[in-house]
GUDOVO-189141 format. One record per residue: residue number from 1; residue in three letters; z negated, y negated, x negated of N, C-alpha, C in turn. Coordinates in nm, 2 decimals, padded with zeros to 4 digits. Example, Ala and Ser with C-alpha at 12.3 -4.5 7.8 and 13.67 -1.06 7.14 Angstrom:
residues 2
> 1 ala -00.78 00.57 -01.32 -00.78 00.45 -01.23 -00.78 00.33 -01.32
> 2 ser -00.71 00.22 -01.28 -00.71 00.11 -01.37 -00.79 00.00 -01.29
end
This chain:
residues 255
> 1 unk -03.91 03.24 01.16 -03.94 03.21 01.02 -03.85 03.30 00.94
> 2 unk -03.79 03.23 00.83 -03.66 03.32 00.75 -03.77 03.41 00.67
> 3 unk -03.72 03.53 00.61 -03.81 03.60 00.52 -03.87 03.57 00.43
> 4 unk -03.80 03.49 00.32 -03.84 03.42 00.24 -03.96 03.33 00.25
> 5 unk -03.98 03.28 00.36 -04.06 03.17 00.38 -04.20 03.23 00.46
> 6 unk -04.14 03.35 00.51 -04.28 03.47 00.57 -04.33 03.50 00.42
> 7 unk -04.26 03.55 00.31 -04.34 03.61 00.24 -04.43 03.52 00.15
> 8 unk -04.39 03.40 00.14 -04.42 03.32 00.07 -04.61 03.26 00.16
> 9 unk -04.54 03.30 00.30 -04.69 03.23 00.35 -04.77 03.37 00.37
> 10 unk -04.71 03.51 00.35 -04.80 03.61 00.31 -04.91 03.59 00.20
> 11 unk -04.84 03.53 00.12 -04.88 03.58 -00.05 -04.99 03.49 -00.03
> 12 unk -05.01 03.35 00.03 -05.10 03.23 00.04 -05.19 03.28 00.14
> 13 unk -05.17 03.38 00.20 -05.26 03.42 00.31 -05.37 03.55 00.25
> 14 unk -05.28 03.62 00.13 -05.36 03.69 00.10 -05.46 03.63 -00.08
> 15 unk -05.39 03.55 -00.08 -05.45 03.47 -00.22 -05.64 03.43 -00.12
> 16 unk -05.56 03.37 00.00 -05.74 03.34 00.05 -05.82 03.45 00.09
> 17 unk -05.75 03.58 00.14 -05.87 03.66 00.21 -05.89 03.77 00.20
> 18 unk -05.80 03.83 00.11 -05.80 03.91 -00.04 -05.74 04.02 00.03
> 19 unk -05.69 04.02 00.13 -05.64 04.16 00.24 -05.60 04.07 00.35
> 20 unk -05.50 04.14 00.41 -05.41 04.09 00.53 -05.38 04.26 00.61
> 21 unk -05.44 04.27 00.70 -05.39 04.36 00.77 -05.23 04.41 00.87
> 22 unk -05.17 04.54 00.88 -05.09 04.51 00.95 -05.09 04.43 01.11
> 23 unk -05.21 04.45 01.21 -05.23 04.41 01.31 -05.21 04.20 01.28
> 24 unk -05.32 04.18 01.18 -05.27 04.05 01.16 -05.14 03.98 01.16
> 25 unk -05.05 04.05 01.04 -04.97 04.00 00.99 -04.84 03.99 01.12
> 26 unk -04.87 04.12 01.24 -04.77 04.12 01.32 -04.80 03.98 01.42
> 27 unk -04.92 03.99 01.44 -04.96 03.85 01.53 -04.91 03.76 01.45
> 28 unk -04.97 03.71 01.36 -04.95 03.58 01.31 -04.84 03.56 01.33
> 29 unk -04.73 03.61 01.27 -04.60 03.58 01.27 -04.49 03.61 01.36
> 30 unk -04.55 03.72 01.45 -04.46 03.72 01.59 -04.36 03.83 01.54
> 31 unk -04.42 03.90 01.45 -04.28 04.03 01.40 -04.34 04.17 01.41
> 32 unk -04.25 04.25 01.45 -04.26 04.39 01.48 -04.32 04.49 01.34
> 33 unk -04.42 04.59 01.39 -04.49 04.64 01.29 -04.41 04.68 01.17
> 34 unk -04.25 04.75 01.23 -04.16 04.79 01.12 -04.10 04.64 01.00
> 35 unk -04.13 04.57 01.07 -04.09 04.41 01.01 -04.19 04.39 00.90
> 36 unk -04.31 04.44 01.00 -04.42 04.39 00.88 -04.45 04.48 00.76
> 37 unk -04.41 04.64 00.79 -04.43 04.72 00.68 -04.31 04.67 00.57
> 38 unk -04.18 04.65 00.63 -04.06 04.59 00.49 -04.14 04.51 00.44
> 39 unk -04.21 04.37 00.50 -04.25 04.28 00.41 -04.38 04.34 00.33
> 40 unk -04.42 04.41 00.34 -04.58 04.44 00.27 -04.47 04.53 00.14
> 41 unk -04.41 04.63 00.17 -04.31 04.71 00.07 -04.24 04.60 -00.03
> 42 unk -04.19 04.52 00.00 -04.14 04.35 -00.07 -04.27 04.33 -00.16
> 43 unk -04.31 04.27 -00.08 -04.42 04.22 -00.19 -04.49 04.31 -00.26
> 44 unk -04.54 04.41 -00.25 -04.60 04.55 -00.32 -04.50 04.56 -00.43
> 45 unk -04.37 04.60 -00.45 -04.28 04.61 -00.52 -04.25 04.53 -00.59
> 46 unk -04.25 04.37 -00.61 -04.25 04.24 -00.68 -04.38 04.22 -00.72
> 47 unk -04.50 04.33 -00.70 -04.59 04.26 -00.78 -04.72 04.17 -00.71
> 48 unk -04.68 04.14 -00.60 -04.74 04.02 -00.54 -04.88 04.12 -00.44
> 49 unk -04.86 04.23 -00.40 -04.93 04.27 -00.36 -05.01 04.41 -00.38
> 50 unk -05.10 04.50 -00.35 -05.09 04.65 -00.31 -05.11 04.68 -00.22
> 51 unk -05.04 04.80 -00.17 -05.05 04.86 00.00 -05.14 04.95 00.00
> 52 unk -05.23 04.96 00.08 -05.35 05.05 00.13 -05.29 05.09 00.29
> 53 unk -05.36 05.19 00.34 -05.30 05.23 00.44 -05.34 05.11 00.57
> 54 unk -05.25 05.07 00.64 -05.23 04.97 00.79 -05.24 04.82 00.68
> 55 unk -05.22 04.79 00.53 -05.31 04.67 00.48 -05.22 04.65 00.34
> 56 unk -05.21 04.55 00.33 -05.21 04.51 00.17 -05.33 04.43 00.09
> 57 unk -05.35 04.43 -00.05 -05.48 04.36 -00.10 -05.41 04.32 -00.20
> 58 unk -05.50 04.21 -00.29 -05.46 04.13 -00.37 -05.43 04.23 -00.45
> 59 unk -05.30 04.23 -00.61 -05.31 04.35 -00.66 -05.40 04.36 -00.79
> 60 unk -05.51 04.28 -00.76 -05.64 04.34 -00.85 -05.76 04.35 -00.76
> 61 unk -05.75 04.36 -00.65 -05.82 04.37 -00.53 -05.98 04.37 -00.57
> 62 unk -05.97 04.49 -00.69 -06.15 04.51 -00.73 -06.19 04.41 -00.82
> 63 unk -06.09 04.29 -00.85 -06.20 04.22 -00.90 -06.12 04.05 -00.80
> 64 unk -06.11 04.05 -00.72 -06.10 03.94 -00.61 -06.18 03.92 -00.56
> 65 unk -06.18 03.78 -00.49 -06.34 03.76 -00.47 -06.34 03.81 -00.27
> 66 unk -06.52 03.81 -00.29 -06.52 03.91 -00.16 -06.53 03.79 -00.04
> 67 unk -06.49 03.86 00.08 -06.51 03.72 00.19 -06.61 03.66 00.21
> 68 unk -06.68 03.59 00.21 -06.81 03.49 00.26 -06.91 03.57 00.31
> 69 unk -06.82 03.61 00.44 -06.96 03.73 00.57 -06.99 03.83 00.46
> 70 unk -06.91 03.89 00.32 -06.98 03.99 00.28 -07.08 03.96 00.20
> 71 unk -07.03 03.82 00.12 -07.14 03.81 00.01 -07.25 03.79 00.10
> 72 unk -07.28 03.72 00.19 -07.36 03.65 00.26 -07.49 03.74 00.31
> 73 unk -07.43 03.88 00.37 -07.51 03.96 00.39 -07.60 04.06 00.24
> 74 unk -07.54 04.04 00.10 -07.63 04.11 00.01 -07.71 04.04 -00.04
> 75 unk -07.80 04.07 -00.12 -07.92 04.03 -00.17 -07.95 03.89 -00.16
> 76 unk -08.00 03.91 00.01 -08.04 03.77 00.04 -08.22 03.69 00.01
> 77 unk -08.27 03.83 -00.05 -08.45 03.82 -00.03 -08.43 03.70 -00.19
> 78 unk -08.34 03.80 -00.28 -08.31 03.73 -00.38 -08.25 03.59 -00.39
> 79 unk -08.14 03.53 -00.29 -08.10 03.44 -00.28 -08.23 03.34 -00.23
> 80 unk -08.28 03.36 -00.17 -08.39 03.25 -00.11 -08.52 03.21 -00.25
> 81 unk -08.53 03.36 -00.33 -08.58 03.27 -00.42 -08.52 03.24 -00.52
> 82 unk -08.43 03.24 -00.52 -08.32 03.15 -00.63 -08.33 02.99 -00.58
> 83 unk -08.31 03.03 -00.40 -08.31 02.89 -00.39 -08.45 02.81 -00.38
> 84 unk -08.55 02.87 -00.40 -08.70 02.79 -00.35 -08.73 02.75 -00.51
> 85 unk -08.67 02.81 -00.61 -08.69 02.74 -00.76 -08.60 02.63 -00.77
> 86 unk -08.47 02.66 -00.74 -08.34 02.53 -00.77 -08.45 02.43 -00.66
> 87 unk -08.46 02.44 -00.56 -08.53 02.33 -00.43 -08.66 02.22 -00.51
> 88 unk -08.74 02.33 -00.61 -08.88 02.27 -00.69 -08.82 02.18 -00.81
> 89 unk -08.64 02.18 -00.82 -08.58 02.11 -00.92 -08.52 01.96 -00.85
> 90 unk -08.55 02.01 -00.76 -08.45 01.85 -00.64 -08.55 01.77 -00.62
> 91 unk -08.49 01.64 -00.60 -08.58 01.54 -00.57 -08.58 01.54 -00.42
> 92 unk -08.75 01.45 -00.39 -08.79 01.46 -00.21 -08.67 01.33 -00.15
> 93 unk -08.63 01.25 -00.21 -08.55 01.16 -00.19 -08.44 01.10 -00.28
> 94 unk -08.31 01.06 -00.25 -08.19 01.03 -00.33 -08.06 01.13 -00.27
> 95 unk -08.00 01.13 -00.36 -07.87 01.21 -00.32 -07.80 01.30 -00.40
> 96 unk -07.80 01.42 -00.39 -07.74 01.56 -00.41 -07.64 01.58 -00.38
> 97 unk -07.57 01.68 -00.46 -07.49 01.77 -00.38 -07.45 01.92 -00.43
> 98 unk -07.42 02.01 -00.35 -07.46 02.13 -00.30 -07.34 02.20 -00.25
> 99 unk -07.28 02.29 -00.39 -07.19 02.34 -00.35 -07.16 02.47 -00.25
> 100 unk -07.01 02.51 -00.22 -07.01 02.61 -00.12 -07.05 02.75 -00.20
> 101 unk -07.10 02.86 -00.13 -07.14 02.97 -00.17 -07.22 02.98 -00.12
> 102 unk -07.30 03.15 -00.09 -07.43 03.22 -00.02 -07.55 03.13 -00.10
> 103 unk -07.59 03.14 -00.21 -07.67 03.10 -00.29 -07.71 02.94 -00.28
> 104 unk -07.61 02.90 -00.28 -07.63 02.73 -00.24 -07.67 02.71 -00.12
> 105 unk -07.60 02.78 -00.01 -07.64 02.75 00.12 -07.82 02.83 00.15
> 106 unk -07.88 02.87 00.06 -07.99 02.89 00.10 -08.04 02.80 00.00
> 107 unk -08.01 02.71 -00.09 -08.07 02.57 -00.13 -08.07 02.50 -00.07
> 108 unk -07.95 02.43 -00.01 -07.93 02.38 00.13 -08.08 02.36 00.21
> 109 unk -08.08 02.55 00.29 -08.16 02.56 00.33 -08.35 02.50 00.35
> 110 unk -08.36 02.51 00.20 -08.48 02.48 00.15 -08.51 02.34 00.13
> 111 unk -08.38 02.25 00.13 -08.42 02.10 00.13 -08.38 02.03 00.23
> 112 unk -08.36 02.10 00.36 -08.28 02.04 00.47 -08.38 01.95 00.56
> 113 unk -08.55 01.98 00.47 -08.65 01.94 00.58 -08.68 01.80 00.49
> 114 unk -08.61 01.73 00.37 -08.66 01.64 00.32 -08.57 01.51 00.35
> 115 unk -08.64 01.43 00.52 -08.58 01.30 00.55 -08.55 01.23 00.49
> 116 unk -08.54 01.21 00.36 -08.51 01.06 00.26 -08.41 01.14 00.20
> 117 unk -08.39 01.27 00.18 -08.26 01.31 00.10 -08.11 01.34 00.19
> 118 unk -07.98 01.27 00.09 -07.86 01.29 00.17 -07.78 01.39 00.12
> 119 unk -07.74 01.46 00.13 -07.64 01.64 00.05 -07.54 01.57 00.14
> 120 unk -07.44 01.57 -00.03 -07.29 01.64 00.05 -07.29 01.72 -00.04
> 121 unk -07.15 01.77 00.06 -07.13 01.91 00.03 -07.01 01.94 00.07
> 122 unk -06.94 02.03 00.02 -06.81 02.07 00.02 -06.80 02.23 00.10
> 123 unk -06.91 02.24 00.17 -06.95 02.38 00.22 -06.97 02.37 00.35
> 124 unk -06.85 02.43 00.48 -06.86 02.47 00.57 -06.96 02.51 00.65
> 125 unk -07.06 02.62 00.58 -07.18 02.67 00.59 -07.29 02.58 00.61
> 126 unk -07.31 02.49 00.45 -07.38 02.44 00.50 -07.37 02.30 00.59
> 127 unk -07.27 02.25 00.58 -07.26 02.15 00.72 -07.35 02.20 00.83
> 128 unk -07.30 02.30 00.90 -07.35 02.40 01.03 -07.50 02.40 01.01
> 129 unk -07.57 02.32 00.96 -07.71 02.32 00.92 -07.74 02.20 01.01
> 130 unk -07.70 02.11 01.04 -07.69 01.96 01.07 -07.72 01.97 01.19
> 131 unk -07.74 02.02 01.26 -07.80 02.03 01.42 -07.98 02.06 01.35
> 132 unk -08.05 02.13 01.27 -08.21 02.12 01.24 -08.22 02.03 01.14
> 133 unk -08.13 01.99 01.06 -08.15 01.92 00.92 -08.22 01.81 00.97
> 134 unk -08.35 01.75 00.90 -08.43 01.64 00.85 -08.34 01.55 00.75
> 135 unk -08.27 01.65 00.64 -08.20 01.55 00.56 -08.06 01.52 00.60
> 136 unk -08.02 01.40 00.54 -07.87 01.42 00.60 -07.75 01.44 00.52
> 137 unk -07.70 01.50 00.61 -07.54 01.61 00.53 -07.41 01.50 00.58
> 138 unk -07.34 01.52 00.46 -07.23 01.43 00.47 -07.13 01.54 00.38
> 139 unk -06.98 01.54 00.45 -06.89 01.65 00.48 -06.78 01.58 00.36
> 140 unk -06.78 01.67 00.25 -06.65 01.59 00.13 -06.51 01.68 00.23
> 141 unk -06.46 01.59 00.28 -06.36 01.64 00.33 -06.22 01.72 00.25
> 142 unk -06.15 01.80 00.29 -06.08 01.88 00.24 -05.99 01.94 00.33
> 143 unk -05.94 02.06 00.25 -05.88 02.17 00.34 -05.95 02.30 00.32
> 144 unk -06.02 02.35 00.40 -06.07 02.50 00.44 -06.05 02.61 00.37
> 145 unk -06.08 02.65 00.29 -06.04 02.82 00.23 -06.12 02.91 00.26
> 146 unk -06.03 02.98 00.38 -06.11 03.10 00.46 -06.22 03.18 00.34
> 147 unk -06.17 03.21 00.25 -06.22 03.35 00.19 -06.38 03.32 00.13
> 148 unk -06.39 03.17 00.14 -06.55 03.09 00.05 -06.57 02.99 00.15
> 149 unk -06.47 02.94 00.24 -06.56 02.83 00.36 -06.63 02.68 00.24
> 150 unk -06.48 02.71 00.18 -06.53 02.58 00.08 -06.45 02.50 00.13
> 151 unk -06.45 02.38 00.10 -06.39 02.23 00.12 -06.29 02.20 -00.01
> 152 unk -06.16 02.20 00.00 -06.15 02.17 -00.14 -05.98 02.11 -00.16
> 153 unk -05.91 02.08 -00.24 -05.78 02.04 -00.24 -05.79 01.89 -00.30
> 154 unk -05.71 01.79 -00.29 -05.69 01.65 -00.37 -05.78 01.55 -00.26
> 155 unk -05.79 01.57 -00.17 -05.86 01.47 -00.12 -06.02 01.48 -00.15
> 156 unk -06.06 01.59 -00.11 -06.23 01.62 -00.15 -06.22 01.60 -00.33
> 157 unk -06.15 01.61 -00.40 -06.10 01.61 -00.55 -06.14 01.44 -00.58
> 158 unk -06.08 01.34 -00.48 -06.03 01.20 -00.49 -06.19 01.17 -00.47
> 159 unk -06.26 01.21 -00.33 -06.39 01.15 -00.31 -06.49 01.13 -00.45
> 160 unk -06.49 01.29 -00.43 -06.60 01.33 -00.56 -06.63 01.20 -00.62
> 161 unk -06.48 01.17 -00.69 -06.51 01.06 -00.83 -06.53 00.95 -00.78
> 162 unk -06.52 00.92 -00.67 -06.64 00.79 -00.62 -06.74 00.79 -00.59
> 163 unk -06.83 00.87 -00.63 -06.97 00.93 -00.59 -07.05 00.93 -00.73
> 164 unk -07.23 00.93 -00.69 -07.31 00.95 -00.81 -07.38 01.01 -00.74
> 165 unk -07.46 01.14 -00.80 -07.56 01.18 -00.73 -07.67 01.22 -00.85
> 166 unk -07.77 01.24 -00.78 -07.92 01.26 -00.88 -07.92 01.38 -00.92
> 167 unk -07.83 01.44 -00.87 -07.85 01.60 -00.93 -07.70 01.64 -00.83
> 168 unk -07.63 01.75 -00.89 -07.59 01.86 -00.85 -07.64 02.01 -00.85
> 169 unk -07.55 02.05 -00.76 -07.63 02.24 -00.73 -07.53 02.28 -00.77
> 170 unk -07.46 02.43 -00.85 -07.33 02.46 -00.79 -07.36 02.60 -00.86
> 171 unk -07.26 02.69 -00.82 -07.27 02.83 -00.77 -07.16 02.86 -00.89
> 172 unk -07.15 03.04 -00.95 -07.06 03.09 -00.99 -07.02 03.25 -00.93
> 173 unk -06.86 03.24 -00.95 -06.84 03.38 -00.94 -06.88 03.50 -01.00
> 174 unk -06.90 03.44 -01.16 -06.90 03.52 -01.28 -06.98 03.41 -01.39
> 175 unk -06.97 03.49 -01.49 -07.05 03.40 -01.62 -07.02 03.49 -01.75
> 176 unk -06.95 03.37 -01.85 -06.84 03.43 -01.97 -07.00 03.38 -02.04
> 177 unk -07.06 03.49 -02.15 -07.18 03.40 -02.24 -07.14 03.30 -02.31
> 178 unk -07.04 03.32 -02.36 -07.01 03.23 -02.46 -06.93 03.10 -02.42
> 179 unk -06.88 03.14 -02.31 -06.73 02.97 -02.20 -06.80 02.92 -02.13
> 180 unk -06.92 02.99 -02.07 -06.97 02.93 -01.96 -06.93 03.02 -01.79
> 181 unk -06.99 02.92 -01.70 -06.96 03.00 -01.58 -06.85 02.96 -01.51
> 182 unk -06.77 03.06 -01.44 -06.62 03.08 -01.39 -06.66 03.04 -01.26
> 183 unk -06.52 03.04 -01.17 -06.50 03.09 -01.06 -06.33 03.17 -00.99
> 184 unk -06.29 03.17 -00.90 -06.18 03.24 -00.89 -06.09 03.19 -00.87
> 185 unk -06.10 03.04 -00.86 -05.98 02.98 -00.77 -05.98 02.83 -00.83
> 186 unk -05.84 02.82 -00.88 -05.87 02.62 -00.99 -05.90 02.52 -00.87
> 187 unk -05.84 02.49 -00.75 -05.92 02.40 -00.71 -06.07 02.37 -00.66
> 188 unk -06.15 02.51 -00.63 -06.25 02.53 -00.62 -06.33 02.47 -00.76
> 189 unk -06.28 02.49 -00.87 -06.32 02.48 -01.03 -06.28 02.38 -01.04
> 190 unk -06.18 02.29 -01.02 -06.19 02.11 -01.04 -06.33 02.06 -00.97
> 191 unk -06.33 02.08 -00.84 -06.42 02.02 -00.76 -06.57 02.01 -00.88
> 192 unk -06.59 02.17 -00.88 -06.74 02.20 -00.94 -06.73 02.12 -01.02
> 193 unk -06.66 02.11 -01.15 -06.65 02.08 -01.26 -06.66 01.86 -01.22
> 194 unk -06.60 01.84 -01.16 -06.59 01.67 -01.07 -06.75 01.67 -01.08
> 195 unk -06.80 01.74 -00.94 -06.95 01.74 -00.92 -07.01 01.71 -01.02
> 196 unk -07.02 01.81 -01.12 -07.13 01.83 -01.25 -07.12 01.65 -01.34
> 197 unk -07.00 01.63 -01.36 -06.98 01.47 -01.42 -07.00 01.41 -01.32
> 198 unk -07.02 01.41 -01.21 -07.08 01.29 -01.16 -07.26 01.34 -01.16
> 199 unk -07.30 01.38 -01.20 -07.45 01.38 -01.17 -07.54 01.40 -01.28
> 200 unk -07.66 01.36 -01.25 -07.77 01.31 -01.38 -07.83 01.46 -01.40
> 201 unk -07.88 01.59 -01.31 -07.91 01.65 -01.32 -07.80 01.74 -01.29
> 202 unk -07.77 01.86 -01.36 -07.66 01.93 -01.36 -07.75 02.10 -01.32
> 203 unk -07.73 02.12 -01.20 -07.80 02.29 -01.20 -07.73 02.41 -01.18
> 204 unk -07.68 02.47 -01.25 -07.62 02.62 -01.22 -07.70 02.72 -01.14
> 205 unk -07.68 02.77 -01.04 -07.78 02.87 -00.93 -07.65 03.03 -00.96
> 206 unk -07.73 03.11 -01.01 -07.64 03.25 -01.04 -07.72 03.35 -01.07
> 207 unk -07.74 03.49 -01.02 -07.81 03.53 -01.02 -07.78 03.65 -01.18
> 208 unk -07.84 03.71 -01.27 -07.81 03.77 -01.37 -07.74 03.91 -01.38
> 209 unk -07.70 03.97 -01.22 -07.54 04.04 -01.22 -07.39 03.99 -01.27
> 210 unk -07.39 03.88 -01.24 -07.29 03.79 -01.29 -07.30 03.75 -01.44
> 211 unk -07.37 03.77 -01.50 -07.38 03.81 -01.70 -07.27 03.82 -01.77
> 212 unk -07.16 03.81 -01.78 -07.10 03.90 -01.84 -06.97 03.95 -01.82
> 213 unk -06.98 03.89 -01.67 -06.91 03.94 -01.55 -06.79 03.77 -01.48
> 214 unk -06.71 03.74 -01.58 -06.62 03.62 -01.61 -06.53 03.68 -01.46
> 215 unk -06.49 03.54 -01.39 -06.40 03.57 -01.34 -06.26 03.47 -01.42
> 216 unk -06.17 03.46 -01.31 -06.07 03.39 -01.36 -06.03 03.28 -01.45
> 217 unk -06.14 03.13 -01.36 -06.16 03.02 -01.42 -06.25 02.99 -01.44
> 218 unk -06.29 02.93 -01.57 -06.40 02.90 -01.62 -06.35 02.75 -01.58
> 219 unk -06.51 02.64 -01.51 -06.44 02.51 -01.48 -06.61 02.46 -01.53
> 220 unk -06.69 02.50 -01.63 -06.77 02.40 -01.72 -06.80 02.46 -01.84
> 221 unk -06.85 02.42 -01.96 -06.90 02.46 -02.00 -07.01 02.46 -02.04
> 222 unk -07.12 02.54 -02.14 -07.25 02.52 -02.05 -07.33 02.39 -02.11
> 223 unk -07.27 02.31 -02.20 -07.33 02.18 -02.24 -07.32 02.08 -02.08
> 224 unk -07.23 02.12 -01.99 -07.23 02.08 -01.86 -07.36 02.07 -01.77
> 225 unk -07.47 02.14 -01.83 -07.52 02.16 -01.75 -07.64 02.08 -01.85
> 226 unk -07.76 02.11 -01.72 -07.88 02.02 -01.80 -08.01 02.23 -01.74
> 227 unk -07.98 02.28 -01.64 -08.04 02.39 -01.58 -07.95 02.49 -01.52
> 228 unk -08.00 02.62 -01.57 -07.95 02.70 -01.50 -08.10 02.79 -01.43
> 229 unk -08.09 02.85 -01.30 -08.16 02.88 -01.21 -08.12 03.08 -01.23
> 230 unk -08.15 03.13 -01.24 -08.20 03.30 -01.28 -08.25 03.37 -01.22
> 231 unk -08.23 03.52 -01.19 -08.36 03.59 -01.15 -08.45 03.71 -01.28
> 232 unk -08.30 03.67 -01.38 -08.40 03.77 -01.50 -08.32 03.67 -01.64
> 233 unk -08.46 03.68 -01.74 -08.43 03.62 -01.86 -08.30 03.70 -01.97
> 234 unk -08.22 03.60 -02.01 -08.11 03.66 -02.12 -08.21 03.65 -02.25
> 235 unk -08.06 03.77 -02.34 -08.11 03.79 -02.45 -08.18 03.69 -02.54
> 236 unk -08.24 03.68 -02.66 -08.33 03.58 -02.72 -08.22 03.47 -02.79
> 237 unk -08.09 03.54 -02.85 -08.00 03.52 -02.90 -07.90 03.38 -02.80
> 238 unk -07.90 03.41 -02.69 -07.81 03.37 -02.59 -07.91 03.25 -02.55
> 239 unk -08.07 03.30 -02.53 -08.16 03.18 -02.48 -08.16 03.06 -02.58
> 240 unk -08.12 03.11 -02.73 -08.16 03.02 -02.79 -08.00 02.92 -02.80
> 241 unk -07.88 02.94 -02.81 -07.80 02.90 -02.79 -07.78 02.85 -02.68
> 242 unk -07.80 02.87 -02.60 -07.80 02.79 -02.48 -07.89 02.65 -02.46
> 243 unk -08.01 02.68 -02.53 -08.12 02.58 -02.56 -08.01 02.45 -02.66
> 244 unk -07.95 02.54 -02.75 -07.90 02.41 -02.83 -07.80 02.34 -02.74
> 245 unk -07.73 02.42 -02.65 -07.64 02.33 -02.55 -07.69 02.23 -02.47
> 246 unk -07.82 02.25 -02.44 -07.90 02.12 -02.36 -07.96 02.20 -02.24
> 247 unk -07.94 02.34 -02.22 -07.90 02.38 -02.07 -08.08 02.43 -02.10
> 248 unk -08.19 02.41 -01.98 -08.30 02.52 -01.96 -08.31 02.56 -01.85
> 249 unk -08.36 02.72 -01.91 -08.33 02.86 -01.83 -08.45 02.83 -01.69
> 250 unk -08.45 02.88 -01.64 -08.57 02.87 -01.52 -08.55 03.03 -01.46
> 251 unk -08.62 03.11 -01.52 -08.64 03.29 -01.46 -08.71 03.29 -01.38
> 252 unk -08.72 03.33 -01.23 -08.75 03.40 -01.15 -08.91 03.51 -01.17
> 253 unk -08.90 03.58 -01.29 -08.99 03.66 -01.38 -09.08 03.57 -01.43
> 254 unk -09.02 03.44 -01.45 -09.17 03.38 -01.55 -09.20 03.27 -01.48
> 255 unk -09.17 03.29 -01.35 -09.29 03.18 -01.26 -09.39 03.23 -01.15
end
């Protein structure tokens, strides 16, 4: 592979997994460790990356999103009751769908036991549910993005808009008060944003760290939605604004 075309599939390698190690980058590409330190020095120097010691990271690394296995492992007691409220919002029968992220997939979770309902889903994760699921999962096909184990690109893009569902789920990285909720990545944010207009019920699942806390792209706004799912109430100011957008809060605290 000419250099140019290594660094190019660097930059795409580290766009998904927010860090590329030296041990990786020599495997993958069949080049010697001093090969791989020129290319990490290239890219670090043009901007494209930063070098940490044996590693390069995105060069905003602290606000990149984190890999799946890590979200996956924090505040999961809180993720399950995020998802057992969004779950008391879905119907026992019809068709949903259920985007990728930790939070979703423990919504997933909590409706997987209702036979009359069918989730797709654009989530890796929760596919891998389909060996105990009662309900059934149907896979919007796509291309794989290691870093979220989401489904996403022009074909899952194309399905969506032939689809209706009774409700959507879908997850954020961040949440701008005033834009609405983000995520990190535009194709990921077409999809969401597809989902939400195809569905009668629209539910935001985000837990109230994310306040405030905008990532890159904003892909709804919050007249988008019909619910957002919480674990603590916003200001009275923000509740009431939001009320005029159409959107109701559902806290954690006040059930």
């Amino acid at each position: 592979m000419l250099t140019e075309a290594r660094h190019r599939a660097l930059i795409r390698l580290l766009a998904d997994q927010g860090e590329v190690s030296l041990e990786e980058a020599a495997t993958r590409f069949r080049i010697s460790f001093p090969t791989v330190r020129r290319d990490f020095q290239a890219l670090a120097a043009a901007g494209h990356a930063r070098r940490v010691h044996g590693a390069i990271l995105t060069p905003d690394f602290a606000l990149a999103e984190p890999r799946y296995s890590r979200k996956a492992s924090q505040a999961v007691a809180l993720k399950v009751r995020l998802a057992s409220t969004v779950a008391s919002l879905l119907p026992e029968a019809g068709t949903i769908f259920i985007d990728a992220g930790t939070t979703c997939l423990e919504v997933a979770r909590a409706v997987s036991d209702r036979a009359q309902l069918r989730i797709f889903t654009n989530s890796v994760s929760v596919l891998a549910l389909a060996p105990e699921s009662r309900a059934s999962l149907v896979s919007i096909g796509g291309d794989v993005r290691p870093v979220s184990l989401a489904l996403t690109g022009g074909f899952a893009q194309s399905w969506v808009k032939a689809l209706h569902f009774d409700a959507s789920v879908v997850g954020a990285s961040g949440i701008d008060r005033a834009d609405g909720p983000c995520t990190t990545e535009l194709t990921e944010a077409s999809l969401k944003a597809e989902a939400l207009r195809r569905a009668r019920r629209r539910i935001l699942v985000a837990h109230s760290a994310k306040w405030e806390k905008p990532a890159a792209v904003r892909y709804a706004p919050w007249d988008a939605f019909t619910d957002w799912v919480t674990d603590n109430p916003t200001p009275s100011d923000d509740r009431q604004r939001l009320a005029r957008a159409g959107v109701k809060i559902h806290t954690l605290t006040s059930r």
